[in-house]
NUZALUM-144690 format. One record per atom (N, C-alpha, C): residue number from 1; atom name; y, x, z. Coordinates in pm, 1 decimal. Atoms other than C-alpha are relative to their C-alpha. Layout:
{n = NUM	atom = CA	yy = Y	xx = X	zz = Z} .
...
# end
This chain:
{n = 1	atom = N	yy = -119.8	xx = 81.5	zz = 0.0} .
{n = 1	atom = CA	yy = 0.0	xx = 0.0	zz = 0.0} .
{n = 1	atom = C	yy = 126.7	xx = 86.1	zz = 0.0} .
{n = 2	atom = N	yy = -114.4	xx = -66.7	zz = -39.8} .
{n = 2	atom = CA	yy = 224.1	xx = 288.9	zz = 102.3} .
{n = 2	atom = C	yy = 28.7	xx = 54.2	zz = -169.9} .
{n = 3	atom = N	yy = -36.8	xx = -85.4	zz = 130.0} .
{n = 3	atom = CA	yy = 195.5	xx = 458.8	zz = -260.7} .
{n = 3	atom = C	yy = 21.3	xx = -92.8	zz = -132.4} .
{n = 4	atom = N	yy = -63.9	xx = 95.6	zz = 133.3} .
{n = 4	atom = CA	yy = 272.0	xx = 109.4	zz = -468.7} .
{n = 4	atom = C	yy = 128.8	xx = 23.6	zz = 49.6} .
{n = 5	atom = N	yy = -80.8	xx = 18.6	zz = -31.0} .
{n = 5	atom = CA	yy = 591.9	xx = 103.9	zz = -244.6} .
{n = 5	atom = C	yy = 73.1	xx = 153.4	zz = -48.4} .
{n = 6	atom = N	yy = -58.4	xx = -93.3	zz = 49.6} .
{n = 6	atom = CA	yy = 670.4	xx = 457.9	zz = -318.0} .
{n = 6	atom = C	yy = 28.2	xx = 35.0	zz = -154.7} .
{n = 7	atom = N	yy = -72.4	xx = 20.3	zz = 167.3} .
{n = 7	atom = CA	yy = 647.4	xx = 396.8	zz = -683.8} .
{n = 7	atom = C	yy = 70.5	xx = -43.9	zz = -31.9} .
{n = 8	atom = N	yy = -137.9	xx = 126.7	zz = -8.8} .
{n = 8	atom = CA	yy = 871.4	xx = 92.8	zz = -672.7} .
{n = 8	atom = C	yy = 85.7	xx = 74.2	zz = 13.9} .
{n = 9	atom = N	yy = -118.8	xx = -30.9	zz = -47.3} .
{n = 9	atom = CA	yy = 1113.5	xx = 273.6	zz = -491.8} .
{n = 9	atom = C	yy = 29.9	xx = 112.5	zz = -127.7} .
{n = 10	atom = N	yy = -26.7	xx = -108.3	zz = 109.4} .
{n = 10	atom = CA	yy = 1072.2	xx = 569.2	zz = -748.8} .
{n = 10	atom = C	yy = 50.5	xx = -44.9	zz = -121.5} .
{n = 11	atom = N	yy = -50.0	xx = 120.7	zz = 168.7} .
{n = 11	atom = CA	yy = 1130.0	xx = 291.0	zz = -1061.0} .
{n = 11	atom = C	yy = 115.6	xx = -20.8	zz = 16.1} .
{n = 12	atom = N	yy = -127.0	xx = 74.7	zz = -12.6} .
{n = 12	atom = CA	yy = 1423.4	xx = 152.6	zz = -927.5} .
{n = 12	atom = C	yy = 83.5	xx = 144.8	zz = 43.7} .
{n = 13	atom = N	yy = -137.4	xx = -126.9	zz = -26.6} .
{n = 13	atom = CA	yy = 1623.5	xx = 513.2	zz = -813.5} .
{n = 13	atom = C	yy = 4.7	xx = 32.4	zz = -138.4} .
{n = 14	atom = N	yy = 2.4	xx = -37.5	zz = 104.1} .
{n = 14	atom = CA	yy = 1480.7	xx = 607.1	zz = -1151.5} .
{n = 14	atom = C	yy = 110.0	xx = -98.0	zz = -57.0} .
{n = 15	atom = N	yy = -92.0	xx = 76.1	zz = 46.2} .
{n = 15	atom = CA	yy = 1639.6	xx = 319.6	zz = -1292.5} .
{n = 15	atom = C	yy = 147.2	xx = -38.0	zz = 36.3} .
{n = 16	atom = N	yy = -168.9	xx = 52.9	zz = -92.4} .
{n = 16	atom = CA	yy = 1970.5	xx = 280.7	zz = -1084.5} .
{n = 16	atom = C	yy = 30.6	xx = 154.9	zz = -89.0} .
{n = 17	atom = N	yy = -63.3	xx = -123.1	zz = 53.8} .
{n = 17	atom = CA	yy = 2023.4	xx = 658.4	zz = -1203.0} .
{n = 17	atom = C	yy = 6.9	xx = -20.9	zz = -147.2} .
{n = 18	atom = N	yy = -10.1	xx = -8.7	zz = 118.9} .
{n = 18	atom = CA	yy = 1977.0	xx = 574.1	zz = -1565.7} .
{n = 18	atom = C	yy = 90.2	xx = -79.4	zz = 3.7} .
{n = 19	atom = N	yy = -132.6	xx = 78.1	zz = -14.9} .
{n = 19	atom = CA	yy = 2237.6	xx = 290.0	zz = -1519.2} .
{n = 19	atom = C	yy = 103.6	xx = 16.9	zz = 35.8} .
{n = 20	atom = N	yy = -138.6	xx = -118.3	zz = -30.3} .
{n = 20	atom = CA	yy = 2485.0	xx = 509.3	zz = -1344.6} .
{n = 20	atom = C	yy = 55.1	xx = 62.1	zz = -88.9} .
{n = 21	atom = N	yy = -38.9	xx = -95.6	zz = 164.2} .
{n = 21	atom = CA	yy = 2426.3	xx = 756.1	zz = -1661.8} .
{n = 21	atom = C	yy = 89.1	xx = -68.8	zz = -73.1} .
{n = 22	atom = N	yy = -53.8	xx = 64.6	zz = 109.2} .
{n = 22	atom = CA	yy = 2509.1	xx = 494.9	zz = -1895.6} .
{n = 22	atom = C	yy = 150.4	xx = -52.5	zz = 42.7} .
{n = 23	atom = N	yy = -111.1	xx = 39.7	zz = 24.4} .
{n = 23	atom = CA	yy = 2792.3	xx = 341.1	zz = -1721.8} .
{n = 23	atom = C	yy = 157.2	xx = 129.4	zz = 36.3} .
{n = 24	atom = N	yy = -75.9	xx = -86.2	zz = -46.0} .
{n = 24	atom = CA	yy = 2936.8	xx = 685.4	zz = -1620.9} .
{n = 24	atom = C	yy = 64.4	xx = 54.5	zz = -162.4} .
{n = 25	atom = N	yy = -54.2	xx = -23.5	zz = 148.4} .
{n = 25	atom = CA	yy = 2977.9	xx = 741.1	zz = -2034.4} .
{n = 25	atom = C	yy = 59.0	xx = -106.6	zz = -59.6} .
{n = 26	atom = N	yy = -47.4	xx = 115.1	zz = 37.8} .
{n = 26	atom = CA	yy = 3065.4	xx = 411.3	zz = -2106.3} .
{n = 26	atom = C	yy = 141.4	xx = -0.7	zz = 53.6} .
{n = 27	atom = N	yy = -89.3	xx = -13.1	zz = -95.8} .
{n = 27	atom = CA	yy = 3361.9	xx = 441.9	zz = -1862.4} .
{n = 27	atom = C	yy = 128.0	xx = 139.5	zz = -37.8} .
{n = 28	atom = N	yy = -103.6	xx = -98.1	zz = 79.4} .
{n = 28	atom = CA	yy = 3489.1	xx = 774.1	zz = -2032.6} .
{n = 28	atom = C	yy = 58.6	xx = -27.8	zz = -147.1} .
{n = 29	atom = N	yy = -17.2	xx = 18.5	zz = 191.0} .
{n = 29	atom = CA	yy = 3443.1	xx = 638.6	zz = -2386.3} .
{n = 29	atom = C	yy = 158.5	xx = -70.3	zz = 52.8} .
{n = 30	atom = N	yy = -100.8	xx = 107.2	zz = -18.0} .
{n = 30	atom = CA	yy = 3685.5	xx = 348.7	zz = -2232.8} .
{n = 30	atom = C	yy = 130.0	xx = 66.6	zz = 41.0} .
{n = 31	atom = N	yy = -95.5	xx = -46.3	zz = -44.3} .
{n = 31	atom = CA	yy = 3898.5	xx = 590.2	zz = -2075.3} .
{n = 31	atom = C	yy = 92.3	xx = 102.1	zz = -151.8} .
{n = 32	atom = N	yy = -44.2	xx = -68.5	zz = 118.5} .
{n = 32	atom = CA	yy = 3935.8	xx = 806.1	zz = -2400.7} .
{n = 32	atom = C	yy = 57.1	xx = -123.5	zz = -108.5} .
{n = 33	atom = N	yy = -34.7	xx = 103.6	zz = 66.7} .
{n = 33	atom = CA	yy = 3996.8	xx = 486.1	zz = -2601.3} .
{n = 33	atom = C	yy = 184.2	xx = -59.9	zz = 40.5} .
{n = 34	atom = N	yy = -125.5	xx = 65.4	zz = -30.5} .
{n = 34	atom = CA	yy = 4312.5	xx = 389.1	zz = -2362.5} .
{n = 34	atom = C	yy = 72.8	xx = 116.7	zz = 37.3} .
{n = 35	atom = N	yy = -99.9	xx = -99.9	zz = 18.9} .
{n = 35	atom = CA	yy = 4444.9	xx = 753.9	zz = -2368.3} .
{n = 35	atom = C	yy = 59.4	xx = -26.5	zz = -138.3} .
{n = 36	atom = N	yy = -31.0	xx = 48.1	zz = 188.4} .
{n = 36	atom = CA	yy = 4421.9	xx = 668.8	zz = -2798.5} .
{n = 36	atom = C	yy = 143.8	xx = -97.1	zz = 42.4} .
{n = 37	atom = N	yy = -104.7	xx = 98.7	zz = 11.8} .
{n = 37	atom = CA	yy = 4638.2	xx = 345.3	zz = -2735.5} .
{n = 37	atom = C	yy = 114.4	xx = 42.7	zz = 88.7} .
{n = 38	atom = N	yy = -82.8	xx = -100.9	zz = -70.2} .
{n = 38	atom = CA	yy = 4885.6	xx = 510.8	zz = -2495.3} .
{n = 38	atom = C	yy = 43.3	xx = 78.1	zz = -100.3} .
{n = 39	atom = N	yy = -78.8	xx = -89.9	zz = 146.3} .
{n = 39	atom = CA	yy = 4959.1	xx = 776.8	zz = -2762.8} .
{n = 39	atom = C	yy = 55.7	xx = -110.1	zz = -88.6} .
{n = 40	atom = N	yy = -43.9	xx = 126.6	zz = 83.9} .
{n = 40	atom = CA	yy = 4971.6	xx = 494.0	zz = -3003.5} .
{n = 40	atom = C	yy = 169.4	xx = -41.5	zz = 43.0} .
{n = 41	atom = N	yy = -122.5	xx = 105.3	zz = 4.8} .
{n = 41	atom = CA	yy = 5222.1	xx = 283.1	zz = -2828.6} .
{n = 41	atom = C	yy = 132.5	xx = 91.6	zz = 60.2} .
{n = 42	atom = N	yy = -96.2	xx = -122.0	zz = 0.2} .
{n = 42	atom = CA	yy = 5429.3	xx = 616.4	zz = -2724.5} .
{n = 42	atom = C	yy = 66.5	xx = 34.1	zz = -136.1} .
{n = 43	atom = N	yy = -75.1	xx = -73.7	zz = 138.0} .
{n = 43	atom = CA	yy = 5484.8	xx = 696.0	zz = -3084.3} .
{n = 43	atom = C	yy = 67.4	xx = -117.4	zz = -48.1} .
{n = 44	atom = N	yy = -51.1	xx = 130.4	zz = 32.7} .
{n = 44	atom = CA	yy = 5567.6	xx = 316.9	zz = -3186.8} .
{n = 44	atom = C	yy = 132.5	xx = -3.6	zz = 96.6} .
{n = 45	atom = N	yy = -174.5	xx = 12.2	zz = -106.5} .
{n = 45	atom = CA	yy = 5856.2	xx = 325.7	zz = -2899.9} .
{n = 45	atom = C	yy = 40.0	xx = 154.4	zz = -76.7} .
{n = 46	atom = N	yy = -78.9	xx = -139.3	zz = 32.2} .
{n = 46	atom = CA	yy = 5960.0	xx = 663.3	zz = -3046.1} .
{n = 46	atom = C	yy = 58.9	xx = -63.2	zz = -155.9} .
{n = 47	atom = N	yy = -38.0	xx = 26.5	zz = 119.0} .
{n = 47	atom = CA	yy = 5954.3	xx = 509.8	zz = -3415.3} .
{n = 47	atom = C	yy = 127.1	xx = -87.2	zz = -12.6} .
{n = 48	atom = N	yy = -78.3	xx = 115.5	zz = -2.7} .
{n = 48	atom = CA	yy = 6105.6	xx = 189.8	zz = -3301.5} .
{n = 48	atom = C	yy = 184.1	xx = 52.0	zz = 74.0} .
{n = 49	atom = N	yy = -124.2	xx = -51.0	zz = -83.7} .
{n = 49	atom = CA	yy = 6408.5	xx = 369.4	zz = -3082.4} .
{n = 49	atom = C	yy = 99.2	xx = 55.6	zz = -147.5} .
{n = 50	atom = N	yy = -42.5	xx = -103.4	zz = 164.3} .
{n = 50	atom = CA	yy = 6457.0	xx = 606.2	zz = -3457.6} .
{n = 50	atom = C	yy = 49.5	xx = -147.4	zz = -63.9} .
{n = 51	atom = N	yy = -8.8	xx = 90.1	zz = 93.5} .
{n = 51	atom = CA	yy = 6453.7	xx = 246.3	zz = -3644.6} .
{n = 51	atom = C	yy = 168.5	xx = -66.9	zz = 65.4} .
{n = 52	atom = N	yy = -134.9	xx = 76.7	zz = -69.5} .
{n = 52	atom = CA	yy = 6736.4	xx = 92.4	zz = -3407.7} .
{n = 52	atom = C	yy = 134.3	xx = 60.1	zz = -5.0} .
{n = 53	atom = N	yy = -149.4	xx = -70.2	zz = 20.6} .
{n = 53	atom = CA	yy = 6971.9	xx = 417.4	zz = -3427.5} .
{n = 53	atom = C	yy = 45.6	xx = -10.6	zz = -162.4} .
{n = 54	atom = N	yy = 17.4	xx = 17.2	zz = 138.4} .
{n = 54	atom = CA	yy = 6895.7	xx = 389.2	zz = -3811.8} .
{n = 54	atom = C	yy = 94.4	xx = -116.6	zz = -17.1} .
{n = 55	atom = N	yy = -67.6	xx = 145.1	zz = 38.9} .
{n = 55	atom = CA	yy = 7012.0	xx = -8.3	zz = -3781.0} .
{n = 55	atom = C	yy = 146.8	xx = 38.1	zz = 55.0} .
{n = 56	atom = N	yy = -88.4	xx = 10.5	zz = -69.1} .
{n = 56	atom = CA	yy = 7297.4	xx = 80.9	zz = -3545.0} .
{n = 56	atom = C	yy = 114.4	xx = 113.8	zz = -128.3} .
{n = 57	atom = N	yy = -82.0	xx = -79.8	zz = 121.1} .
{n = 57	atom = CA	yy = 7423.8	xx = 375.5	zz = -3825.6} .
{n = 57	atom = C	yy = 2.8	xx = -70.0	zz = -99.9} .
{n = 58	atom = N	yy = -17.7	xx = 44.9	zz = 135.5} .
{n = 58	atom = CA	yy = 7375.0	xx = 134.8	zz = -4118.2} .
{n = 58	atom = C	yy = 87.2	xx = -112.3	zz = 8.5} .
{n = 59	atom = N	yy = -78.9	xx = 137.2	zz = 6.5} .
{n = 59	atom = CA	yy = 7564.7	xx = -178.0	zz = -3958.0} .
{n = 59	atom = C	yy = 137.0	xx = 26.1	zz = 55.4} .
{n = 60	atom = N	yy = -159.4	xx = -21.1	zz = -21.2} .
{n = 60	atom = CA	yy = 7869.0	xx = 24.1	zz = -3874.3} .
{n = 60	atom = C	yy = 87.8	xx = -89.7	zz = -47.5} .
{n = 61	atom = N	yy = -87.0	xx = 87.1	zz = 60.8} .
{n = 61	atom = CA	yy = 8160.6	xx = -223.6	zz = -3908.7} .
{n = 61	atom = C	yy = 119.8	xx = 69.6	zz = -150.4} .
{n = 62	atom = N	yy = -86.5	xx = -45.5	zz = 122.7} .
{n = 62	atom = CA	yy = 8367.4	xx = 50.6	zz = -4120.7} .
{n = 62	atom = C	yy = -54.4	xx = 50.4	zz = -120.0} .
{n = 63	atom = N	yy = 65.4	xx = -4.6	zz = 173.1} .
{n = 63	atom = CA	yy = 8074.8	xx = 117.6	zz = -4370.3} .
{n = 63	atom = C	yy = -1.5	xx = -130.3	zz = -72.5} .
{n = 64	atom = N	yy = 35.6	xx = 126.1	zz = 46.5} .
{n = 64	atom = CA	yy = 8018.1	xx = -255.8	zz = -4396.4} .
{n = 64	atom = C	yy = 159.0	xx = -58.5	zz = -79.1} .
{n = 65	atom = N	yy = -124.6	xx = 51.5	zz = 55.8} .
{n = 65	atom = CA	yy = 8373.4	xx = -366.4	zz = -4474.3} .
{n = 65	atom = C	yy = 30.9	xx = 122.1	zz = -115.3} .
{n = 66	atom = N	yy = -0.7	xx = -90.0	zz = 108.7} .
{n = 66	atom = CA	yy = 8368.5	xx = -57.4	zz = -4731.6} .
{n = 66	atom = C	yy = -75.8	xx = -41.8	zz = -124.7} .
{n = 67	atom = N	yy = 97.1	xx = 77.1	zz = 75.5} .
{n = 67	atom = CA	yy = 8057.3	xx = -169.0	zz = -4872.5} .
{n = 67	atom = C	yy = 40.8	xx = -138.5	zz = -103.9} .
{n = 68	atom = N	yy = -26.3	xx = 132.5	zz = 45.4} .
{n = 68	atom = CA	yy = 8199.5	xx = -514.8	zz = -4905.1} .
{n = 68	atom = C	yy = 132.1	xx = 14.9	zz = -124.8} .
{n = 69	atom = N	yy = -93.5	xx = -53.0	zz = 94.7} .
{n = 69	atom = CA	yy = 8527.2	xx = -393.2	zz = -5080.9} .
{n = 69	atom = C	yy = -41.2	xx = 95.2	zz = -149.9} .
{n = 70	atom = N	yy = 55.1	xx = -32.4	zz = 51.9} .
{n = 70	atom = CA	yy = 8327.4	xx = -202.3	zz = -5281.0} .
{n = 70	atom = C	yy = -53.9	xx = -104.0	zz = -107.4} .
{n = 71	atom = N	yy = 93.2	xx = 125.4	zz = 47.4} .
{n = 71	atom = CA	yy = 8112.6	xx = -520.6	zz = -5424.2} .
{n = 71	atom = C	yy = 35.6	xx = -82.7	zz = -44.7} .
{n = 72	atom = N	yy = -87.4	xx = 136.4	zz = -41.7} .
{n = 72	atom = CA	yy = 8400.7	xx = -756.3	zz = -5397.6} .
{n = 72	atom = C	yy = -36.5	xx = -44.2	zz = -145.8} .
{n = 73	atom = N	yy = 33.5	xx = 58.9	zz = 146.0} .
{n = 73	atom = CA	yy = 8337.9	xx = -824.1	zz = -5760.4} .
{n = 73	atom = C	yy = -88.5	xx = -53.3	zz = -58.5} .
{n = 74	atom = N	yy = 144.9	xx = 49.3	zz = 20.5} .
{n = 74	atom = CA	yy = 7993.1	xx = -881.9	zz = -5805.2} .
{n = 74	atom = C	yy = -49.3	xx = -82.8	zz = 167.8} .
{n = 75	atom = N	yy = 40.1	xx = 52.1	zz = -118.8} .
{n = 75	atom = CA	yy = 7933.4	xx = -1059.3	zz = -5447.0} .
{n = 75	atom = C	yy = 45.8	xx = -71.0	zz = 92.2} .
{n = 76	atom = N	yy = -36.6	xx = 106.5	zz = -87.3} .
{n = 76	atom = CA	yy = 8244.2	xx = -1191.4	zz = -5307.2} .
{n = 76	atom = C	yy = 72.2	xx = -7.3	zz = 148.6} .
{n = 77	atom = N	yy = -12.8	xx = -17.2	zz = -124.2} .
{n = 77	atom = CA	yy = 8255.5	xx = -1069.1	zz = -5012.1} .
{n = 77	atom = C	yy = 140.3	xx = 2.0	zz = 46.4} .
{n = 78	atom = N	yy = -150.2	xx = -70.3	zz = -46.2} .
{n = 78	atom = CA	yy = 8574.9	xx = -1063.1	zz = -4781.5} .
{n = 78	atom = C	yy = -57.7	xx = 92.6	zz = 97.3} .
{n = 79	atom = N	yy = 4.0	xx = -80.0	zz = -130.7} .
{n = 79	atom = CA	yy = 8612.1	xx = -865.8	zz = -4487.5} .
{n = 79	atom = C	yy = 14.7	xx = -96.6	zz = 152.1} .
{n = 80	atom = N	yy = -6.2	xx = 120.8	zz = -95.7} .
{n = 80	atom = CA	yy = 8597.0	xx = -1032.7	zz = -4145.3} .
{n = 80	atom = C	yy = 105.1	xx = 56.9	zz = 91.0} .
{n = 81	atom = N	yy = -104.2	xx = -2.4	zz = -51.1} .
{n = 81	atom = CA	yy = 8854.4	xx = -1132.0	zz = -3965.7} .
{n = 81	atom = C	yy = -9.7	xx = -45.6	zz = 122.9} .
{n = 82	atom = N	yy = 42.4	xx = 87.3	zz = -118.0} .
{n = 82	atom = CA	yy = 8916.7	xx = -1261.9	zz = -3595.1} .
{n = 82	atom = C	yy = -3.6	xx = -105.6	zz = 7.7} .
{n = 83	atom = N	yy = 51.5	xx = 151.8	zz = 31.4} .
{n = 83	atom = CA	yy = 9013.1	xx = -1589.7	zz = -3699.4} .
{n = 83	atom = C	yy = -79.7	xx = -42.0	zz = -97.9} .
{n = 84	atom = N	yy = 139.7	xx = 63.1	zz = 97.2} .
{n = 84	atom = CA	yy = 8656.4	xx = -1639.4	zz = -3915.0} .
{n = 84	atom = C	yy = -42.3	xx = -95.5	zz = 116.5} .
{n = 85	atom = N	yy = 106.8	xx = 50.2	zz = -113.9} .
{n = 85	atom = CA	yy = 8502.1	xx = -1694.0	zz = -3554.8} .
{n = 85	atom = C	yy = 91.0	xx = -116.9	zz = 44.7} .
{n = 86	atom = N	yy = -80.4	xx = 90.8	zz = -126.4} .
{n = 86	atom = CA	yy = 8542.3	xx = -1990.9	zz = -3345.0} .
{n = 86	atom = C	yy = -72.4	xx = -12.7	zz = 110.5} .
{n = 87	atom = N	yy = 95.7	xx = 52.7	zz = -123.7} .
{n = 87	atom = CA	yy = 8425.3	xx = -2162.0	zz = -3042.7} .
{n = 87	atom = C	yy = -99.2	xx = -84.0	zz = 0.4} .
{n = 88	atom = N	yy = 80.4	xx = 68.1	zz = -3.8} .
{n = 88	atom = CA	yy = 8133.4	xx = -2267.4	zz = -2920.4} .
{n = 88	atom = C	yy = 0.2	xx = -155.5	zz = 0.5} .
{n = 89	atom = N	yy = -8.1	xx = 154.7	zz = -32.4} .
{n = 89	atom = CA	yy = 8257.0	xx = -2614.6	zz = -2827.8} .
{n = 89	atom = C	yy = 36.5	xx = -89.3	zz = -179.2} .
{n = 90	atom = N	yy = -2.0	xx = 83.6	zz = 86.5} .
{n = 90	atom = CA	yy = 8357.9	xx = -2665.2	zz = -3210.0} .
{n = 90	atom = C	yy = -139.0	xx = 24.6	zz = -108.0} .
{n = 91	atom = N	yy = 126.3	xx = -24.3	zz = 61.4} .
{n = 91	atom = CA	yy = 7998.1	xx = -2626.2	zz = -3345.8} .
{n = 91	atom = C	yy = -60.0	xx = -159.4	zz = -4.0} .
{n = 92	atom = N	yy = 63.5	xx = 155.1	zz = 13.1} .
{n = 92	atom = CA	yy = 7881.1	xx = -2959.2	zz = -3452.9} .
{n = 92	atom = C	yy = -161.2	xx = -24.0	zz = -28.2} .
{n = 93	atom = N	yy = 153.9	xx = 38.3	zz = -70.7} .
{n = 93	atom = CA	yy = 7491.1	xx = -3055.8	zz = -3356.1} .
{n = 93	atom = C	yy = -21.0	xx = -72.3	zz = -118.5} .
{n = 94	atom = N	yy = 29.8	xx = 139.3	zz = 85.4} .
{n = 94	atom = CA	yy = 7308.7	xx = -3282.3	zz = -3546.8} .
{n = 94	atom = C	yy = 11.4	xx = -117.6	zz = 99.0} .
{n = 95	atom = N	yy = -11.4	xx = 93.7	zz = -157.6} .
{n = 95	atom = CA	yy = 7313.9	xx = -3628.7	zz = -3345.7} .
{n = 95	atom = C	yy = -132.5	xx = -12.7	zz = 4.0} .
{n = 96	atom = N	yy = 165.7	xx = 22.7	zz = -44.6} .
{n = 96	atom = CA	yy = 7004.1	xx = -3712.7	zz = -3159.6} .
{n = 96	atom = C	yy = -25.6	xx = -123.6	zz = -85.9} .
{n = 97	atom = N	yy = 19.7	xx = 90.6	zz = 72.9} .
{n = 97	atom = CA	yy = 6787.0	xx = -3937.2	zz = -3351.7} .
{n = 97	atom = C	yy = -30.5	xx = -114.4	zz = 115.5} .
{n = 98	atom = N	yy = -29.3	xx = 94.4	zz = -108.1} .
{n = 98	atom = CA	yy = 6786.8	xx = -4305.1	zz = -3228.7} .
{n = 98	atom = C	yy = -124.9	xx = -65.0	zz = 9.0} .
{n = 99	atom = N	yy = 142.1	xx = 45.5	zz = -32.0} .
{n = 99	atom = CA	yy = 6485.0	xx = -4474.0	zz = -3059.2} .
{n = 99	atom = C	yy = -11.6	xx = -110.3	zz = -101.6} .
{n = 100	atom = N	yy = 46.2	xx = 79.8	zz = 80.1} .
{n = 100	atom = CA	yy = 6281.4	xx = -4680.6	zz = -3286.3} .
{n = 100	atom = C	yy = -9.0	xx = -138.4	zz = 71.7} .
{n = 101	atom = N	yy = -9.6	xx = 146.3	zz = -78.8} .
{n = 101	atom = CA	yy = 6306.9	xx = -5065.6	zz = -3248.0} .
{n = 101	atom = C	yy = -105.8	xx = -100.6	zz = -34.9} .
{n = 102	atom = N	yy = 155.9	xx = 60.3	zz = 11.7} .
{n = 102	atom = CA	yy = 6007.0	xx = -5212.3	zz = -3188.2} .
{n = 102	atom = C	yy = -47.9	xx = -151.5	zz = 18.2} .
{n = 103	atom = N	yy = -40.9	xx = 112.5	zz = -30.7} .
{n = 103	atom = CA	yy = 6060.1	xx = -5558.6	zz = -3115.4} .
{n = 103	atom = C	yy = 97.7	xx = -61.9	zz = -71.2} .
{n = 104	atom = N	yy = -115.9	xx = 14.3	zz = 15.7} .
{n = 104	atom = CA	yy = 6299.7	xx = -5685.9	zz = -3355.2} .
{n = 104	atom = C	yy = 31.1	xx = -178.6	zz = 2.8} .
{n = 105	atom = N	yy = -68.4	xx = 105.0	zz = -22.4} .
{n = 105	atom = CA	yy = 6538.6	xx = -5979.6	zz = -3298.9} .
{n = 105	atom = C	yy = 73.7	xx = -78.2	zz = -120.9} .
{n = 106	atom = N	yy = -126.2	xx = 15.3	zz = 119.7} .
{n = 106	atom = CA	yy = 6675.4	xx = -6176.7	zz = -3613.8} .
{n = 106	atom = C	yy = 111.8	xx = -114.6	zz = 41.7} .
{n = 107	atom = N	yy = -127.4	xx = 88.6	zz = -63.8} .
{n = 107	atom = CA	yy = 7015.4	xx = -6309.7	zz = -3505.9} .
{n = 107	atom = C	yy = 46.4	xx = -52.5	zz = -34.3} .
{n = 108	atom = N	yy = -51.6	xx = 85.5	zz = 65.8} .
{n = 108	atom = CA	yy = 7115.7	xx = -6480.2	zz = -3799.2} .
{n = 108	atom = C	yy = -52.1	xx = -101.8	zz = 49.3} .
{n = 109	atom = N	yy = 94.3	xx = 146.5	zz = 1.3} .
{n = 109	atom = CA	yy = 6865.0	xx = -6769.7	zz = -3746.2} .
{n = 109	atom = C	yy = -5.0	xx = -50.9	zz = 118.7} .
{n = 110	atom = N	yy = -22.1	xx = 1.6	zz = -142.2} .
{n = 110	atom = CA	yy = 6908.7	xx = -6775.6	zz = -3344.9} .
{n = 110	atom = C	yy = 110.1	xx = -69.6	zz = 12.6} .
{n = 111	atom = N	yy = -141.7	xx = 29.3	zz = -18.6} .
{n = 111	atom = CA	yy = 7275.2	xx = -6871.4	zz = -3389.2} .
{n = 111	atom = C	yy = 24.0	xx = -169.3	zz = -56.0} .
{n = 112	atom = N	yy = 31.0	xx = 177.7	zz = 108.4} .
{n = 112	atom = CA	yy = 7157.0	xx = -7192.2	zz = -3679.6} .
{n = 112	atom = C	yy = -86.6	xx = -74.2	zz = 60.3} .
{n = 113	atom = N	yy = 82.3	xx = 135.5	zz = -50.4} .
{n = 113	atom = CA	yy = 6899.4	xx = -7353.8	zz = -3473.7} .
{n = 113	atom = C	yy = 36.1	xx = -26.1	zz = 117.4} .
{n = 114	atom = N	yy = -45.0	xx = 33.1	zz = -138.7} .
{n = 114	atom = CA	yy = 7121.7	xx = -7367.1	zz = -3132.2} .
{n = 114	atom = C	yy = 96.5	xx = -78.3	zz = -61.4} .
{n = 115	atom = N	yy = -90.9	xx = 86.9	zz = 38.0} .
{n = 115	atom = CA	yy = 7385.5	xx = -7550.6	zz = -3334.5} .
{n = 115	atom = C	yy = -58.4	xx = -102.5	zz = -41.4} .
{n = 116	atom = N	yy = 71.3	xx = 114.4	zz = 44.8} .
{n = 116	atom = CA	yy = 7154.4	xx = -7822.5	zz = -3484.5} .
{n = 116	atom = C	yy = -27.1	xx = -98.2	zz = 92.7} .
{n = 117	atom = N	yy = 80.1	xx = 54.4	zz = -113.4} .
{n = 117	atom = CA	yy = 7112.8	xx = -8114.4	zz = -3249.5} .
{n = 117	atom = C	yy = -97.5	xx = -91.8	zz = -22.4} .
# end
């Protein structure tokens, strides 16, 4: 009895150690995988920071009004001024649409059969 129990026990360390193995590589793969994306999203914030000074040098207001003077012929353009802008309060909405009427009432004919006696 003593030497089934010592096999058992020998199967299962055996086996707990092969499951350790596996998840002790499994665990680096995962770790090497989220060093990858880390680099990744390091270089994407580096690209994206480059892309924004890029936007911020191309939407200069004194290239753009150059640009536009430039074009004026083929495009139109003016130059902007302070009074282009206005206020928020004169921005006109659409109006809300109005609840549907589900029940309707015809009032012509309401008005002709209370006069009839």
């Amino acid at each position: 009895m003593r030497g089934i129990a010592y096999v058992l026990t020998a199967l299962a360390v055996f086996g707990l150690a092969f499951w350790a193995y596996r998840e002790n590589y499994a665990t680096q793969q995962v770790l090497k995988e989220t060093r990858a994306l880390q680099h990744e999203i390091g270089a994407a914030q580096l690209r994206l920071g480059m892309l924004r000074a890029e936007w911020a040098y191309l939407n200069r207001p004194d290239r753009l009004a150059e640009l536009a003077a430039l074009n004026f012929d083929r495009l139109g353009l003016l130059p902007l001024r302070p009074d282009q802008f206005g206020r928020v309060d004169e921005v006109s909405y659409p109006p809300k649409p109005l609840l549907p009427i589900l029940n309707p009432v015809d009032v012509s004919t309401m008005a002709a059969d209370e006069e009839q006696p």
